[in-house]
N, C-alpha and C positions, 0 to 999 in steps of 0.2 A: 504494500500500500504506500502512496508519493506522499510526503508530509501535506502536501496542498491537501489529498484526498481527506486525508484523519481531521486535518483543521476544519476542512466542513463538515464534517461529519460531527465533530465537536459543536460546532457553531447552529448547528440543525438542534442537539440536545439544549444548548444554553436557552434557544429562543422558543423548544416545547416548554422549557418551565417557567419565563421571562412573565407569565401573566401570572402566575403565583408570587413571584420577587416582586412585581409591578405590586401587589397588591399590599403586600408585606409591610414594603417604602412606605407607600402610600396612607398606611396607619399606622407609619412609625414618625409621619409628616413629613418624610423626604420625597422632596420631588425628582423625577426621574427625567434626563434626559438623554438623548443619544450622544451630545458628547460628554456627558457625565460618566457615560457606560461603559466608552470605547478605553479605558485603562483597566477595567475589570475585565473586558472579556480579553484584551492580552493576557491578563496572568491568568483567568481561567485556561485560556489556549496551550499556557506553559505548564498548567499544573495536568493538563490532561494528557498531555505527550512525554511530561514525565510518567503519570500511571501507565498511561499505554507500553511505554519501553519498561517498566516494571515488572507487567503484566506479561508481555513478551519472552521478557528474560526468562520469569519463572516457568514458561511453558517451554522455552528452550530445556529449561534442568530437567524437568519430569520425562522429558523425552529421551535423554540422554542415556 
């Protein structure tokens, strides 16, 4: 899989759950904007392709 492909793929997960966060914000009195967002969903990006090579690795060992 191309790092491009995992990052949408990521990016598809963040915005199935973005109406529950949206709503969260929302009565937590934070307002939500897209450029508010665009520095969280880089580190969620990093944090997901850290799991994923995590994830990976561990399935390399089992295989082994």
């Amino acid at each position: 899989m191309q790092p491009n492909d995992k990052t949408m793929e990521f990016m598809q997960i963040a915005m199935k759950h973005m109406p529950e966060a949206k709503q969260q914000l929302d009565e937590a009195g934070i307002e939500l904007s897209m450029e508010m967002i665009q520095p969280f969903m880089n580190l969620f990006t990093k944090v997901m392709n850290e799991a994923y090579e995590m994830g990976k690795a561990d399935a390399l060992k089992e295989n082994e």
